[in-house]
C-alpha positions as CSV (number, residue, x, y, z in Angstrom):
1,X,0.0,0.0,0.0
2,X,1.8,3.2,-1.5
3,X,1.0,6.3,1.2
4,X,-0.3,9.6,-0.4
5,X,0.6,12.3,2.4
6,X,-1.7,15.0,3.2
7,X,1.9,17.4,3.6
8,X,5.2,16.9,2.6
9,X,7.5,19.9,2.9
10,X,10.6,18.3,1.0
11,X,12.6,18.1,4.2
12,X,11.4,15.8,6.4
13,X,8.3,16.9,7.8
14,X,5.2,14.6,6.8
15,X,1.4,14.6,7.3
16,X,-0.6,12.1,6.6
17,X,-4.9,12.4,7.2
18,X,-6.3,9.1,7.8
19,X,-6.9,6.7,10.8
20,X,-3.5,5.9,12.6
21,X,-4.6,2.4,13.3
22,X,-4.7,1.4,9.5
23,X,-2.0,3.8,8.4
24,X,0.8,2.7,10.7
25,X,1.2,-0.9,9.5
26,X,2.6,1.2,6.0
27,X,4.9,3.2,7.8
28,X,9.0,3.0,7.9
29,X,10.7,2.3,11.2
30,X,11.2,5.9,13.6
31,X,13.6,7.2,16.3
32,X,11.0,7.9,18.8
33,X,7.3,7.8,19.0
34,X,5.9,10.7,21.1
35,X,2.1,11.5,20.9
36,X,-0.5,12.8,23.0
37,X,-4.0,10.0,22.3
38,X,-7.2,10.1,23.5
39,X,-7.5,9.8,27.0
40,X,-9.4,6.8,27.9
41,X,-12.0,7.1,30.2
42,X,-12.4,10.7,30.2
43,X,-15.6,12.4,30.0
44,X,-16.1,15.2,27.6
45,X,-18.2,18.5,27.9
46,X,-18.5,20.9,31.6
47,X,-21.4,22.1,32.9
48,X,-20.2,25.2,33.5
49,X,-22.4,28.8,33.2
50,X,-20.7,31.9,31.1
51,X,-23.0,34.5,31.3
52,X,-21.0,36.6,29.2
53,X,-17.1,38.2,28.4
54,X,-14.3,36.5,27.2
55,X,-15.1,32.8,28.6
56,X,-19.0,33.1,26.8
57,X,-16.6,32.5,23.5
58,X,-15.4,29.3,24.8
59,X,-17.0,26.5,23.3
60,X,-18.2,23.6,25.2
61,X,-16.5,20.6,23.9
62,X,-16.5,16.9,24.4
63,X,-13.1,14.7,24.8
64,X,-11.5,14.3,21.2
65,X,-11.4,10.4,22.4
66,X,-14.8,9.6,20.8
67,X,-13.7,9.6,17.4
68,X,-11.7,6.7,18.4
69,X,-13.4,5.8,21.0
70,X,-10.4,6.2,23.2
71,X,-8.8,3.1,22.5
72,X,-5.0,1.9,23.2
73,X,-4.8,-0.9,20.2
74,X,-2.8,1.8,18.7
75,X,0.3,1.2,21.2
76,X,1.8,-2.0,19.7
77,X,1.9,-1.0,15.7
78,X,3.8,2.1,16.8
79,X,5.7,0.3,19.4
80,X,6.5,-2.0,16.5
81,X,7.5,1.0,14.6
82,X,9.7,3.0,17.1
83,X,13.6,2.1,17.5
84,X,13.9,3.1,20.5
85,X,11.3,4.3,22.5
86,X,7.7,6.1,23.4
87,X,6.6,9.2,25.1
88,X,3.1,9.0,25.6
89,X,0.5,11.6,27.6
90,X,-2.2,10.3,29.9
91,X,-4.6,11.3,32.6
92,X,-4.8,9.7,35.9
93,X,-7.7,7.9,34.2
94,X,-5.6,5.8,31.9
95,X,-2.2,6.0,33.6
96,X,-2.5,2.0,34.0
97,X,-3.5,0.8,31.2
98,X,-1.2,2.9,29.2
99,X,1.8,1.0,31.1
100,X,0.1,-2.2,30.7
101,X,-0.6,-1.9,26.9
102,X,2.8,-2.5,26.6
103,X,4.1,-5.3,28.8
104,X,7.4,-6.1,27.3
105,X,8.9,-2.4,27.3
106,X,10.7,-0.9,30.0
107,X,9.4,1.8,32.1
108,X,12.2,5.3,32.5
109,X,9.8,7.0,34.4
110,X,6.3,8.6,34.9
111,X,6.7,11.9,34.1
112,X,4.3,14.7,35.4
113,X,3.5,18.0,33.3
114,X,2.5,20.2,35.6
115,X,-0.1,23.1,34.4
116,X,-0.4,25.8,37.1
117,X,-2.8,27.7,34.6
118,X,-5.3,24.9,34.1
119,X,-9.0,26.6,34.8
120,X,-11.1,25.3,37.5
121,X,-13.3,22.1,36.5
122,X,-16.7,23.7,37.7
123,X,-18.1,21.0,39.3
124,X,-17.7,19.1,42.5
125,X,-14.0,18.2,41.4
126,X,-10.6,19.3,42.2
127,X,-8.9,21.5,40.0
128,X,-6.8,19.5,37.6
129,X,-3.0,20.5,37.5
130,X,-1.4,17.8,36.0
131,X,-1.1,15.5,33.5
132,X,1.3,12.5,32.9
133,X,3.9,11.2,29.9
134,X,5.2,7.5,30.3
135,X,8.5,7.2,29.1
136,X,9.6,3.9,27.9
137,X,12.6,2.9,26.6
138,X,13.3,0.0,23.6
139,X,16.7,0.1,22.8
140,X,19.8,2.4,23.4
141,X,20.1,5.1,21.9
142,X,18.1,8.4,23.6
143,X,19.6,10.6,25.9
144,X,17.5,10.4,29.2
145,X,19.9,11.5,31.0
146,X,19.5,15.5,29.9
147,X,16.1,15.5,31.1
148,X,17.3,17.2,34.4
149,X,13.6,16.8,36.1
150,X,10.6,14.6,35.8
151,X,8.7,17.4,36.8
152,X,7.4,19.7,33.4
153,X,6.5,23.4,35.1
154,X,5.1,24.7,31.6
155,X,1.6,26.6,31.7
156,X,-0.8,25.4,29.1
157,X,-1.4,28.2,26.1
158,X,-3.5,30.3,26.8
159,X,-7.2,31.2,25.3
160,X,-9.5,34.0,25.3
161,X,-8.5,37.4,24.8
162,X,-4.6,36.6,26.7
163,X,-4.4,34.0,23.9
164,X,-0.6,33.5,22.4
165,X,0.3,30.6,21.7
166,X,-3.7,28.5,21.7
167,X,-4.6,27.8,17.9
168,X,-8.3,30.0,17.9
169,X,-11.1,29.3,15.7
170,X,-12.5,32.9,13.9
171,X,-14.9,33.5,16.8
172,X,-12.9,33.1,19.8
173,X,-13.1,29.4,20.9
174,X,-10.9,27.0,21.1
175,X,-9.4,24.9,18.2
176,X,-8.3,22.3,19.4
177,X,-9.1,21.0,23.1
178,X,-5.8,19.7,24.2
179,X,-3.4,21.4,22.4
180,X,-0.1,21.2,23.7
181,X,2.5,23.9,24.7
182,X,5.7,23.8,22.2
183,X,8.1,24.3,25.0
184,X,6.8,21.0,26.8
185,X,7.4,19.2,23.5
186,X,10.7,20.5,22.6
187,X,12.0,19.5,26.0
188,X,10.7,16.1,25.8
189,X,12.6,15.9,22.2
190,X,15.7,16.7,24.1
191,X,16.4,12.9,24.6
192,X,16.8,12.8,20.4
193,X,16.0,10.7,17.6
194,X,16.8,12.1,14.4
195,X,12.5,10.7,13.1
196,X,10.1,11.2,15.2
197,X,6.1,9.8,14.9
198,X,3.0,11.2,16.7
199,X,0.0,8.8,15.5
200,X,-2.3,11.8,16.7
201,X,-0.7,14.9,15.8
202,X,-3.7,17.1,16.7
203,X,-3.1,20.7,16.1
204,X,0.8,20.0,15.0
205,X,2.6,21.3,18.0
206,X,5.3,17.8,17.8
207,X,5.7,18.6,13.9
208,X,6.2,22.0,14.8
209,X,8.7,21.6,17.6
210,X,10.4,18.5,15.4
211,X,11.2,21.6,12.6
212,X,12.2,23.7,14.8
213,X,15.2,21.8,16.3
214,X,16.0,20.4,12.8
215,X,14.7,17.0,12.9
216,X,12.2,15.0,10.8
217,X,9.1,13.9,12.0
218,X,5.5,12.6,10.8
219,X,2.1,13.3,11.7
220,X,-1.5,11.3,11.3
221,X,-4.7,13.1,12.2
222,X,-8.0,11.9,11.8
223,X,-10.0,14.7,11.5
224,X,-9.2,17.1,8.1
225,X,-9.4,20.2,10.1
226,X,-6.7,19.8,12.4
227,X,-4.4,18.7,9.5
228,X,-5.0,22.2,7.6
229,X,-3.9,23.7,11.5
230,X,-0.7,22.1,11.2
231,X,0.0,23.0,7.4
232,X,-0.3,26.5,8.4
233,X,1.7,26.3,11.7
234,X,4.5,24.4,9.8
235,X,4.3,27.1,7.0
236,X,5.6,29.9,9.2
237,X,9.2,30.6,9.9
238,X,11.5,28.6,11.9
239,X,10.8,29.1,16.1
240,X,13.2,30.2,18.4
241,X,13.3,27.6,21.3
């Protein structure tokens, strides 16, 4: 099965728009997989009550997961694919059965990012602050030993009005739900691989970070929307990290 990508910038960078599941059996061999899935078990939408300013713009949303129904049968095709290793985000929700998808790799650590500008939840929950990456190693070859912390103080991108670095739609809400910060990303790519894979590239922010630091990755979204994001993103000038 010959791949058509989506985006191919001539250098490295590729996109390709189709369900990760059938599209990864195709692929060649990577560095490092690092992606950021749907979170199992984690429910979508808030019942919070904007009566009006900047947060009334905010769509409510529900988890991204549905449209794969939050499954992990992803893990082992790309663990398959990866030389030597995975960085993958969870919630507390799927923490275990993240590990567990994977039995035979070995566990680095359980990293924490910590997001000291997460909004409250608006229900009868504690405010959520942090989110987790496994990192699990395959064989040698990544430098683990420059992560000086397993702690990641990096505030999520902002929205609303204070919005910088949060991909917007035109009126004011959110593009993408769980976009990630490209700081977070660019010091997870510390460790190396010359090819890295996300199987759910989202919004582009590992692509993006990947150019950046000179190094050749490959994206697969699902959903056509968020490809056209990451086109754009990847279009613009080289960022300083």
């Amino acid at each position: 099965m010959a791949l058509k990508p989506y985006y191919d910038d001539g250098n490295g960078i590729v996109i390709y728009y189709g369900d990760c599941r059938e599209l990864l059996p195709h692929l060649d061999p990577v560095d490092l997989v690092l992606t950021d899935p749907p979170y199992p078990g984690l429910v979508g939408g808030h019942d919070r009550d904007f009566p009006g300013g900047v947060s009334a713009r905010q769509a409510v949303t529900q988890s991204i997961g549905q449209a794969w129904d939050s499954s992990l049968d992803w893990m082992p095709a790309a663990w398959d694919l990866c030389r030597h290793g995975m960085l993958v985000f969870c919630s507390f929700h799927s923490v275990a059965a993240v590990r567990t998808a994977l039995p035979d790799s070995k566990a680095m650590a359980l990293s924490v990012w910590y997001k000291r500008n997460s909004p409250p939840t608006g229900k009868n929950l504690p405010r959520y602050t942090t989110e987790f990456i496994w990192m699990l190693t395959k064989k040698p070859g990544l430098k683990w030993d420059v992560l000086s912390s397993t702690l990641f103080d990096i505030p999520m991108p902002q929205g609303g009005c204070m919005a910088d670095e949060r991909i917007l739609n035109g009126d004011g809400s959110t593009a993408h739900p769980t976009q990630k910060p490209i700081e977070l990303i660019a010091k997870l790519l510390a460790i190396g691989g010359n090819t890295i894979l996300d199987p759910f590239m989202g919004s582009g922010t590992t692509l993006r970070a990947a150019k950046d630091l000179g190094r050749k990755a490959i994206g697969i979204e699902i959903e056509e929307k968020y490809c056209e994001i990451a086109v754009k993103r990847l279009a613009q000038e080289v960022l300083a990290l």
